[in-house]
C-alpha positions in Angstrom: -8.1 -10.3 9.4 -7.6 -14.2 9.6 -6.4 -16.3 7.2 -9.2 -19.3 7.2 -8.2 -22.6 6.4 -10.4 -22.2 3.0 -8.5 -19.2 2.1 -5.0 -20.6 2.6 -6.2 -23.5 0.5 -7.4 -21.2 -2.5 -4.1 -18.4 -1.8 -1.9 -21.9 -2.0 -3.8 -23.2 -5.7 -3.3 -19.3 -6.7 0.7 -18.8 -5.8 0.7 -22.4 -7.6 -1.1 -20.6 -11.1 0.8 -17.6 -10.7 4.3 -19.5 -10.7 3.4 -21.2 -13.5 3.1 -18.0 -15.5 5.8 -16.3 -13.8 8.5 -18.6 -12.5 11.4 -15.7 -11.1 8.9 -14.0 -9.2 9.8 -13.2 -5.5 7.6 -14.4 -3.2 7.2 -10.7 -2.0 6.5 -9.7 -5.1 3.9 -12.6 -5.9 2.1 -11.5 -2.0 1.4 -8.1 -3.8 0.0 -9.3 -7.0 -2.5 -12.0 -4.8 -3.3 -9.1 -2.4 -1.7 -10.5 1.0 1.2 -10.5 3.1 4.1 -12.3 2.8 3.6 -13.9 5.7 0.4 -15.4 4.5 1.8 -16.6 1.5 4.9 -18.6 2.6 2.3 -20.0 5.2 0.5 -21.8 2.9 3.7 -24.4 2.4 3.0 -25.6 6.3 3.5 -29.2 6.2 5.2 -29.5 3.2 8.5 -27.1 3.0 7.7 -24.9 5.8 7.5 -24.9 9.9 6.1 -22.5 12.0 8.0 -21.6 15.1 7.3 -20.5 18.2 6.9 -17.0 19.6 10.5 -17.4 21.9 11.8 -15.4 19.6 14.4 -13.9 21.8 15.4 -17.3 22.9 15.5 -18.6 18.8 18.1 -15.4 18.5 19.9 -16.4 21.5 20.8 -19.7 19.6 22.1 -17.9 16.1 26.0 -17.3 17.0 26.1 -21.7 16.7 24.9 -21.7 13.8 28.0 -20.3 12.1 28.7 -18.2 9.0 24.8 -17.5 7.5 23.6 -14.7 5.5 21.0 -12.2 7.5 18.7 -10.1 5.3 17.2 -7.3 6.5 14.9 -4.8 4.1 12.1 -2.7 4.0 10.0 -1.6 0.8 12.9 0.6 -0.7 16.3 -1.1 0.7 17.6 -4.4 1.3 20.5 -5.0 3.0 22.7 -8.6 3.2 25.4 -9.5 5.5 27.7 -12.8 5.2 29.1 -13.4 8.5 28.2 -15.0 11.7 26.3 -13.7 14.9 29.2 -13.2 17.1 28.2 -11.0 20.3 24.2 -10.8 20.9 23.1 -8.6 24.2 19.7 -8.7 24.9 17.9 -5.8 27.5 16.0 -5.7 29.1 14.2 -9.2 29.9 10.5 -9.2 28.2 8.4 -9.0 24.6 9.4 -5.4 24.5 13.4 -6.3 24.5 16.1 -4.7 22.3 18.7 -7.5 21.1 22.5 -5.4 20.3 24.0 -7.8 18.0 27.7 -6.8 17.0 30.2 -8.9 14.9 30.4 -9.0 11.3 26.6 -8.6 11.4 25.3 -5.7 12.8 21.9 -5.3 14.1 19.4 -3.7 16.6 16.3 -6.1 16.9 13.1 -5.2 18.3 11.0 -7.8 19.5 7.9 -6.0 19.7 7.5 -5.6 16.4 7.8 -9.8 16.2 4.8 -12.1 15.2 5.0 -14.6 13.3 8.7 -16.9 12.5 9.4 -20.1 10.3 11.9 -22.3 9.2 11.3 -23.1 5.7 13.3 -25.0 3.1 13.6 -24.5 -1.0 14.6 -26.3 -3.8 16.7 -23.7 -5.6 18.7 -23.7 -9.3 21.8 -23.5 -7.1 20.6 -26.3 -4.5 18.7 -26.7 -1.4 18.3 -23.6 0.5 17.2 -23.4 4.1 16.5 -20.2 6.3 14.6 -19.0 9.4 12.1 -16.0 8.8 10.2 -13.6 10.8 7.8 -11.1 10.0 5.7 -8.5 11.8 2.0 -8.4 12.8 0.8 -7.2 9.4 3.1 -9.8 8.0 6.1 -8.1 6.4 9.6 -9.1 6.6 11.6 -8.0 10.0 14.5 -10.6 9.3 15.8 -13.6 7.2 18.7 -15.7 8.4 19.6 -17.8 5.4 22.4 -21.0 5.9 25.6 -20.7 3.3 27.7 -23.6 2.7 30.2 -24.0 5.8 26.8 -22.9 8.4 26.3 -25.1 11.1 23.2 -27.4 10.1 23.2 -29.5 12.8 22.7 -26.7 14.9 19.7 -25.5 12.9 18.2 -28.7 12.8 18.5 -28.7 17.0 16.8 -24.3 16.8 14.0 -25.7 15.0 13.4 -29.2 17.1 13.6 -26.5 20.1 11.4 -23.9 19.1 8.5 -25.7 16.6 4.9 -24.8 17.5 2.6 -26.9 19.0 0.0 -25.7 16.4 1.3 -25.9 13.0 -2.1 -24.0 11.2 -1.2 -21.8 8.1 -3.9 -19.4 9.7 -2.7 -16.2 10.7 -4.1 -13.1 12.5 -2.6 -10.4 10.3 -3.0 -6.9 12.2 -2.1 -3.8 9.9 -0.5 -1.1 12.0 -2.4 2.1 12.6 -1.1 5.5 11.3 0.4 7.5 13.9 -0.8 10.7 14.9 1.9 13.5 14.1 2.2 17.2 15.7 1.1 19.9 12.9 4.2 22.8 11.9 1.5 25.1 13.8 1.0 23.2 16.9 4.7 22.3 17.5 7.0 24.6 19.8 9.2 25.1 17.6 11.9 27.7 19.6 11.7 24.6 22.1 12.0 21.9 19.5 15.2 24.1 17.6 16.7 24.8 21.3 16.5 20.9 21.4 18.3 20.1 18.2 20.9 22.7 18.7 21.9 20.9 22.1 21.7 17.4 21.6 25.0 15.5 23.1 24.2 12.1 21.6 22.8 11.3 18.2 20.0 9.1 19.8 18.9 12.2 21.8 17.4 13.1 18.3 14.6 10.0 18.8 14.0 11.3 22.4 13.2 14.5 20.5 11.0 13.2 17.9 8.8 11.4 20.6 8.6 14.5 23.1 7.3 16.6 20.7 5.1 13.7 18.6 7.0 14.8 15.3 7.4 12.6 12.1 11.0 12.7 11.0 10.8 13.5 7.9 8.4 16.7 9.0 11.4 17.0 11.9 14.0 17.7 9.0 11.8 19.5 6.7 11.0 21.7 9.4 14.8 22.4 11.2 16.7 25.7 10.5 18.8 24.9 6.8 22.3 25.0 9.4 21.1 21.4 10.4 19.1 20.0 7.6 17.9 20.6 4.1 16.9 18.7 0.8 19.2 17.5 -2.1 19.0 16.0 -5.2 17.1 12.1 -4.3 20.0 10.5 -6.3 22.4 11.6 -4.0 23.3 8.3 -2.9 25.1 7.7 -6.3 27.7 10.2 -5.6 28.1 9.1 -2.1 28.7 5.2 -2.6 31.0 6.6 -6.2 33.1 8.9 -4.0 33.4 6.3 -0.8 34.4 3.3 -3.3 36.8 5.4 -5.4 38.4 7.0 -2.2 38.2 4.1 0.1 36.4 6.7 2.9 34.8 3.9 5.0 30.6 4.1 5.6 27.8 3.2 7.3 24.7 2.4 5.6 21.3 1.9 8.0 18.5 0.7 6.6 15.3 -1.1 8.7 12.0 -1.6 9.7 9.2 -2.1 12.5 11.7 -5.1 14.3 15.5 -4.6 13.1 17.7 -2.1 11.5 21.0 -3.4 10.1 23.8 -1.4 9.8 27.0 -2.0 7.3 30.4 -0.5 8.5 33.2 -0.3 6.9 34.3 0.1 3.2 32.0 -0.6 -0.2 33.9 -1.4 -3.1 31.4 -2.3 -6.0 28.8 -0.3 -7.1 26.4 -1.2 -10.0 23.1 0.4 -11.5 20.7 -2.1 -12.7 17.8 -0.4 -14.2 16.3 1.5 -11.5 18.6 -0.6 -8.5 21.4 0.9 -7.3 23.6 -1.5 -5.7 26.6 -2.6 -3.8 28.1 -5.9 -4.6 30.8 -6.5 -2.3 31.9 -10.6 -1.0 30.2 -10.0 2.1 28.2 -7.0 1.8 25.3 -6.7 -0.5 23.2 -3.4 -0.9 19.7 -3.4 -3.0 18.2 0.7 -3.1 15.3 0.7 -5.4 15.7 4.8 -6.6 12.1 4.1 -7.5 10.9 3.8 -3.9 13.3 7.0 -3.0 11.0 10.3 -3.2 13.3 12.7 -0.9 17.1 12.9 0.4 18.4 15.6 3.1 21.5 16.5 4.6 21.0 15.9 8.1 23.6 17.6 11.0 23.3 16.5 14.1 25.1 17.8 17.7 27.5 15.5 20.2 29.5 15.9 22.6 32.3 14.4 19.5 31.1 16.9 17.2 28.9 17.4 14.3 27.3 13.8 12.9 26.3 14.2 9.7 23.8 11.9 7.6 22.5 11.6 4.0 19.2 10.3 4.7 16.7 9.1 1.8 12.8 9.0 2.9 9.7 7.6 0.5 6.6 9.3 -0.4 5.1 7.9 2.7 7.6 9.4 4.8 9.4 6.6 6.1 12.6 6.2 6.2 14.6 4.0 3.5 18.4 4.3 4.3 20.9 6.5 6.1 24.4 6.9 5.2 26.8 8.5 7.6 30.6 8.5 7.7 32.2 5.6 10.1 32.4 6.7 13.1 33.1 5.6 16.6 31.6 6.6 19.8 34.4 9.1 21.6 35.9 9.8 18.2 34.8 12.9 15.7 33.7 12.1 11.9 36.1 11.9 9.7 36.3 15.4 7.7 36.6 13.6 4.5 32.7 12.5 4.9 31.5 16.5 6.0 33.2 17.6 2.7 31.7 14.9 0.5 28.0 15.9 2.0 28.9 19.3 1.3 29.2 18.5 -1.9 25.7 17.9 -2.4 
């Protein structure tokens, strides 16, 4: 599907009818009422507010440690996750469209350029000032990652990312592409004595996706499906419990939540934690957590094997089966997890 130049022109005067009536709405939101992508929408502000970048994207994230302390968002229909901080160590491997980028520093995140299509630097007018961010989205147009600039970022260095990396064609058309649905393995045509065998001896906790792929298994059908000794289903509000308990005790966390190009992970402590209608939310200086319980149809206890021990996860899924947030205990590699976090899952 291709956004025409007529179309952009009509989605633009329609954004422009709908703000009018509704003047708080998030721009994701407003791409569902109109019946397109986000990506669509914020490209109908080319020329005016918005620039379309290049597809270097690994080169653009090469270039984010200079531009200081910035805000990266990462979300996906049921979590958001925000991180104040700068890019401080980026490894990228291997060389390629199909690279994995470690970043590490106060912002955590594993980025995966092949699910990268479409980036732009765009610039609002906000109540609280001018706001300026780079944004990149998928094929079918969703979100993968906003880097937003804070007060003390490095502008100048923006300014010089964007000269760098600007496309040649700046055309609000874009070739959205919705992802096909993946063919699974059925409970009757997987092996399971082999896939249980599997799970029993896993050394690492990313064995687990080597697993999933061998035998073509969804994950949430991988869980469901597991002996009760490794995984089994609690109460979907879970989480509030969890992120009560870690605050009040001080038990340090980390919170995963992602999509089709980057997962980004919180580690350490969360302190606040408010409910806001059906948000649950942490609200810490640096760290900011958004779980719509709406979007949160199933939550499991999930026990995995390493060579440090058992790894143990709460892990929320949505009615489509894809996953919205895991919450483990902090943990580092070589060192077990902390017994405090296996109690308060046991709990459950």
């Amino acid at each position: 599907m291709e956004t025409s130049t007529l179309q952009s022109t009509n989605l633009k005067e329609a954004w422009a009818k709908l703000k009018e009536t509704e003047p708080q709405l998030r721009i994701r939101d407003a791409a569902k009422k109109l019946q397109v992508s986000e990506a669509e929408l914020l490209a109908t502000g080319i020329g005016e507010n918005v620039i379309r970048l290049s597809d270097d994207f690994v080169d653009q994230v090469k270039k984010f440690p200079t531009l200081g302390r910035v805000m990266a968002l990462c979300r996906n229909e049921g979590c958001v996750l925000e991180h104040k901080g700068s890019f401080q160590k980026i490894d990228i491997h291997p060389a390629g469209p199909s690279s994995i980028a470690t970043v590490i520093g106060p912002i955590e995140q594993r980025l995966f350029f092949h699910g990268w299509k479409f980036g732009f630097a765009v610039s609002n007018d906000t109540p609280r000032g001018p706001m300026f961010s780079l944004q990149y989205f998928d094929k079918a147009g969703e979100a993968v990652m906003k880097v937003f600039l804070q007060e003390k970022s490095d502008y100048d260095a923006s300014e010089a990312l964007v000269q760098a990396h600007t496309a040649t064609e700046q055309s609000a058309e874009l070739e959205i592409e919705a992802y096909e649905t993946p063919e699974y393995t059925s409970r009757e045509a997987l092996d399971y004595d082999t896939f249980q065998n599997e799970w029993e001896n896993m050394k690492d906790t990313h064995d687990f996706f080597g697993m999933l792929r061998k035998h073509k298994l969804n994950r949430l059908d991988a869980v469901k499906w597991i002996d009760d000794k490794w995984a089994y289903e609690v109460d979907k509000l879970s989480v509030r419990k969890v992120l009560e308990t870690a605050s009040a005790t001080k038990l340090p966390i980390m919170i995963f939540a992602g999509n089709k190009g980057n997962i980004q992970i919180h580690q350490g402590p969360v302190r606040t934690i408010k409910q806001l209608n059906q948000w649950l939310n942490v609200m810490d200086p640096d760290f900011n957590m958004h779980l719509n319980e709406d979007m949160v149809d199933s939550a499991y206890v999930v026990h995995k094997n390493t060579d440090d021990g058992l790894v143990s996860a709460l892990e929320l899924f949505d009615a489509q089966g894809e996953m919205v947030a895991q919450f483990f205990g902090l943990r580092k590699p070589g060192i077990p997890q902390k017994p405090e976090w296996k109690a308060l899952l046991d709990t459950l």
